[in-house]
N, C-alpha and C positions, 0 to 999 in steps of 0.2 A: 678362157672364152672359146667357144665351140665354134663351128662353123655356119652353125645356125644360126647363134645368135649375132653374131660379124654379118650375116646375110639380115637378120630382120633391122640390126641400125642402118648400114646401107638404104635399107626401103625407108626406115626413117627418114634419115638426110635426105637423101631423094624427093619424099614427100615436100621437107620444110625449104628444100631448096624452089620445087616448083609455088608453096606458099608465098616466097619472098619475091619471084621474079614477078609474079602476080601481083602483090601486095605494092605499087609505087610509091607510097608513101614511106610504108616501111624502108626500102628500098633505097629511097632519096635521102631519110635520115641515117642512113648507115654510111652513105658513100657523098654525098655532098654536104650536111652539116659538118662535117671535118675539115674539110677546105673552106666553108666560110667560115669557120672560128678560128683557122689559124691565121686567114687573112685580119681578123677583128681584131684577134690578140698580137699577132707579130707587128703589123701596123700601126694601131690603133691604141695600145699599150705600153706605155714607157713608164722607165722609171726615172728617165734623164730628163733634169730642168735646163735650158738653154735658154739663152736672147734672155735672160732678166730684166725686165722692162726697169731703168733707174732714172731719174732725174737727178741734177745735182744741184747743192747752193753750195758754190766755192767761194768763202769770205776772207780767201785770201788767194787772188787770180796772180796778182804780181809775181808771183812766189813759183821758181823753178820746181821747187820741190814740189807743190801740188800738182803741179804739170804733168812730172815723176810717176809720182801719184794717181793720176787718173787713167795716165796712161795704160797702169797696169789691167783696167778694168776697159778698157778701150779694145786693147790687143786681145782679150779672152772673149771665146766664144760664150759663157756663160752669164756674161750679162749686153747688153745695150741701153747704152745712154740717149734716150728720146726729148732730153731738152735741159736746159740748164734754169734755175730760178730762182731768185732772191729773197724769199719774204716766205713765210711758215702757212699763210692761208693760201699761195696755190702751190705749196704741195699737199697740203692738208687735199685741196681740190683733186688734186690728179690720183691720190691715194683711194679716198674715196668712191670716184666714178671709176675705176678699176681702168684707168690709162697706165698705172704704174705700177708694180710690184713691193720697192722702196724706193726710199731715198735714203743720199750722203749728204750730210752738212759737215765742211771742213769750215774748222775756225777762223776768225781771221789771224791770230798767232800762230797758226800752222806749221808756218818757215821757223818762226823763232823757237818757239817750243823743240825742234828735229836738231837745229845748231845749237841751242844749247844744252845738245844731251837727255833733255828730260821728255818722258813719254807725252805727248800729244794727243790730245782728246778728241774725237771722230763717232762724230751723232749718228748711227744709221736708226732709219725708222723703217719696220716692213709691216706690209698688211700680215697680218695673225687671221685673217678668217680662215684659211687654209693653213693648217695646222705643218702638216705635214712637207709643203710647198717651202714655208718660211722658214721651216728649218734648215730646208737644207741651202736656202738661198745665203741662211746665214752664216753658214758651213764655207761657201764660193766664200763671202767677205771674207772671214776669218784665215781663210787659206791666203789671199792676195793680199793681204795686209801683214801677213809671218811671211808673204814671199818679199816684201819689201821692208818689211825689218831686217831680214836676213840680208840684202843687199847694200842695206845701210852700213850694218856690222862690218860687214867685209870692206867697203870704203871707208868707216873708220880707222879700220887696222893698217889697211895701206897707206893712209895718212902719218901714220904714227912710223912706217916702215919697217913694218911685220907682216909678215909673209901670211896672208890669208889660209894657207891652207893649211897651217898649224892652229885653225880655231875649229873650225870644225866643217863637215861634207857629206850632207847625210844625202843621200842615193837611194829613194824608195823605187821597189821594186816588187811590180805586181805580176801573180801568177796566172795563169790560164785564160784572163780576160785581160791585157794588158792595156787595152783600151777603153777598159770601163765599157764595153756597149751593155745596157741593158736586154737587147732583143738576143744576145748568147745564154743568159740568165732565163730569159721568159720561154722561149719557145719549146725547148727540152720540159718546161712545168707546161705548158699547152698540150704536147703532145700528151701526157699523163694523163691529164684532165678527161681530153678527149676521149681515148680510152676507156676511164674510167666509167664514163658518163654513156656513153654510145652501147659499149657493150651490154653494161649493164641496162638500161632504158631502153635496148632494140628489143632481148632478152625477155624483161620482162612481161612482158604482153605477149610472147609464141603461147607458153599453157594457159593464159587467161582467153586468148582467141579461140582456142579449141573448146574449152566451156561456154564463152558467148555462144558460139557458133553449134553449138549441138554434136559439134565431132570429136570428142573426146568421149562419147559415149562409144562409138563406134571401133576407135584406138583402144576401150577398157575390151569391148571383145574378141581383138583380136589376140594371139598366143605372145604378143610383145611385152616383154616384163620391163619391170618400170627404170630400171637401171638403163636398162638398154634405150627407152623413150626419151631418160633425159639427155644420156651419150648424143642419139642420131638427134635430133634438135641443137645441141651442142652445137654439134661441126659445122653448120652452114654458118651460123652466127662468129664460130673462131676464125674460116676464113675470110670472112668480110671484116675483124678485126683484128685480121694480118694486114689486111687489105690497106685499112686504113693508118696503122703501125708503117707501113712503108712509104706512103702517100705524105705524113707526116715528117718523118727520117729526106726524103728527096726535097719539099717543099724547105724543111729547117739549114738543108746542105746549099741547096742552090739556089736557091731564092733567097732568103734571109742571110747568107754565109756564114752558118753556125757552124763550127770545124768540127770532125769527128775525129777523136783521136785516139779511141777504145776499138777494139774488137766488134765484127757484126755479129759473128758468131754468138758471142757471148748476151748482145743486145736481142737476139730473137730468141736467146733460149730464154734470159731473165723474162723477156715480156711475152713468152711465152704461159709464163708459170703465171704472170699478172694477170692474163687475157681468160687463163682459166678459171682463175677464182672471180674475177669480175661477170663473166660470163653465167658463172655457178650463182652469183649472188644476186642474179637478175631473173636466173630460172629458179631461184626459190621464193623469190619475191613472187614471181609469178604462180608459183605454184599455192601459195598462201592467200593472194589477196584473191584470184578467182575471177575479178572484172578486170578486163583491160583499164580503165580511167583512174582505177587504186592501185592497180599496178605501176600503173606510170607517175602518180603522185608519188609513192613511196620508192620508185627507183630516185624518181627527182631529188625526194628529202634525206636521202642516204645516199647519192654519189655526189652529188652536183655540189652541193654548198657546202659538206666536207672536203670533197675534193681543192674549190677555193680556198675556202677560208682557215683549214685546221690543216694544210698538206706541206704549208710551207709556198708552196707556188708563188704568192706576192708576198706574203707578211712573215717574217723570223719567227719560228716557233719559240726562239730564244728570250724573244720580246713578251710574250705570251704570258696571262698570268697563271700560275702554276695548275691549279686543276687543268685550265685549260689544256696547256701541255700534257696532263695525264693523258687527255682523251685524244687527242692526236697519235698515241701509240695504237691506238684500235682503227686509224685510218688508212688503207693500204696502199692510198696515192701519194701518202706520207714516204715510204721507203723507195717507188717506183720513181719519183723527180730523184731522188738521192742519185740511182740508180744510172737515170738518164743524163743527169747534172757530171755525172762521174765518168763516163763513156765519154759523152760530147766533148769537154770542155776536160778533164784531168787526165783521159787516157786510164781510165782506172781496171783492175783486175777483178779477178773471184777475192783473192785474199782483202782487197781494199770492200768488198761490197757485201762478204758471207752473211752480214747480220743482215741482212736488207735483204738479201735472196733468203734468209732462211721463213723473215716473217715472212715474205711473199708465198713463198711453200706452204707455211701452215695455212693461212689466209687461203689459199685455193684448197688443199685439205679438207678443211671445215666447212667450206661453203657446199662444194660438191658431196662433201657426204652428207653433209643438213638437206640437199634440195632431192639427194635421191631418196633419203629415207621420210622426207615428207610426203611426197608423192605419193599416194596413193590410187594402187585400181580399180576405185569404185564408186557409183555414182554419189551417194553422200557420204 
């Protein structure tokens, strides 16, 4: 690259820098939609179910063991018992009008069934319209009821005078999130998103504005080749999605207390190599569709709802059914949550992430060589 043409992107960037401090809109979505979507997503986004709203019928009150029993769901933060009731039409009522989540109906053999050894029958009812909700509310049950089985055991054994801790002691033991928060999990896939979305979607509409606007006839006469036109356009757009790469990383560390445990180094070179191809695959969008408003429809339908829904970000690609999963290898915010999931939260290296920085490579690669070699300098 000569010295000329390093002087003619200079006057490019130059240019598209003075279009964007001009441009407020533009402007405002590059540097503040990132800060309201991390507040929307970090805040506003869980995956954790807490306070489970329960009522109970206990038809067998007398009975220490229910006591036992209830207690366990009393002392957990993941449920709350909002009333106690006797008779199957007002819980049907409270299920219904959405006062309740589920209910417990213990037997009234409850006691007796525990003392004489034999398994105990325990009614839970939960609303199903939220599929997803009652799964996992049924998960809490299922957990508090093995934790009081397990407690059982161990006072049987001691009863017999056997030493409990020859039966068994199992010790789970979670990595990198040890507290289960959700907002550790989300915000590392937010920043991605953002990313994804911004760059590409600011991107896409700089070539389609110089067409609306009549000034790309004037850029076709001057000595600037088209390499170099997509280069200087580039760089205002990468530092403003550094900009906001940082803005992201500060808000996820201090505000949310997402721990970083990786390298930054390593985190601006990876999302360096993402910021490029994102960037490239905005300026070809743009350079394709020609109007700003297709522009930005087609940055939408190619970052934004891939980014969600096929990146991993909320839903397990593992879950996913199989085609599906094919087509998540062609999405790039697929390997960048990998990426930032593995910095923040595992402390991870180049060796633990090669394959994810390699498609990120090719992924900017191809985009930037598609958007230079589409580009054309001439009016049609």
């Amino acid at each position: 690259m000569t010295a000329q043409s390093l002087k003619r992107i200079k006057a490019v960037a130059g240019k598209e820098f003075i279009q964007i401090k001009r441009d407020a809109r533009s402007l405002g979505l590059a540097l503040v939609i990132p800060i309201f979507l991390l507040f929307i997503f970090g805040y506003g986004l869980s995956l954790d179910i807490d306070h489970v709203r329960t009522v109970v019928w206990n038809q067998d009150a007398s009975s220490i063991f229910t006591r036992e029993f209830l207690l366990n769901f009393q002392n957990s933060k993941y449920f709350k018992i909002v009333g106690y009731r006797d008779n199957y039409r007002d819980i049907e009522h409270m299920i219904d009008s959405g006062e309740v989540l589920m209910a417990l109906v213990i037997p009234k053999d409850f006691s007796h069934y525990i003392e004489s050894g034999k398994p105990s029958p325990l009614q839970l009812i939960i609303d199903g319209s939220d599929a997803n909700t009652a799964t996992i509310a049924r998960g809490y049950v299922q957990s508090v009821v093995a934790n009081y089985n397990a407690n059982l055991l161990v006072k049987t054994i001691q009863k017999k005078g056997l030493d409990p801790l020859n039966s068994f002691d199992a010790r789970p033991r979670i990595w990198f999130n040890m507290g289960l928060n959700s907002t550790w999990f989300i915000v590392p896939g937010v920043i991605s998103m953002i990313l994804m979305i911004i760059a590409a979607l600011v991107t896409s509409i700089c070539v389609a504005r110089e067409w609306e606007r009549g000034t790309m006839e004037q850029l076709i006469s001057t000595p600037v080749k088209a390499p170099e036109l997509i280069i200087g356009k580039f760089i205002p757009y990468f530092v403003i999605g550094f900009f906001d790469l940082l803005v992201g990383v500060i808000m996820a560390r201090f505000l949310f207390g997402v721990p970083f445990r990786g390298s930054y180094l390593l985190l601006f070179i990876l999302s360096s190599i993402f910021l490029t191809g994102a960037l490239a695959q905005g300026i070809l969008i743009s350079v394709v569709a020609r109007t700003q408003l297709m522009a930005s429809q087609l940055a939408t339908l190619t970052t934004m709802l891939p980014s969600i829904l096929l990146s991993g970000f909320i839903y397990p690609i593992f879950n996913m059914p199989q085609f599906v999963q094919a087509v998540t290898y062609f999405v790039p915010a697929r390997y960048y949550i990998v990426i930032l999931r593995e910095l923040f939260l595992k402390g991870g290296n180049m060796l633990s992430m090669w394959d994810e920085a390699l498609f990120l490579f090719l992924f900017a690669f191809i985009m930037l060589g598609l958007a230079i070699r589409k580009f054309k300098k001439k009016v049609a």
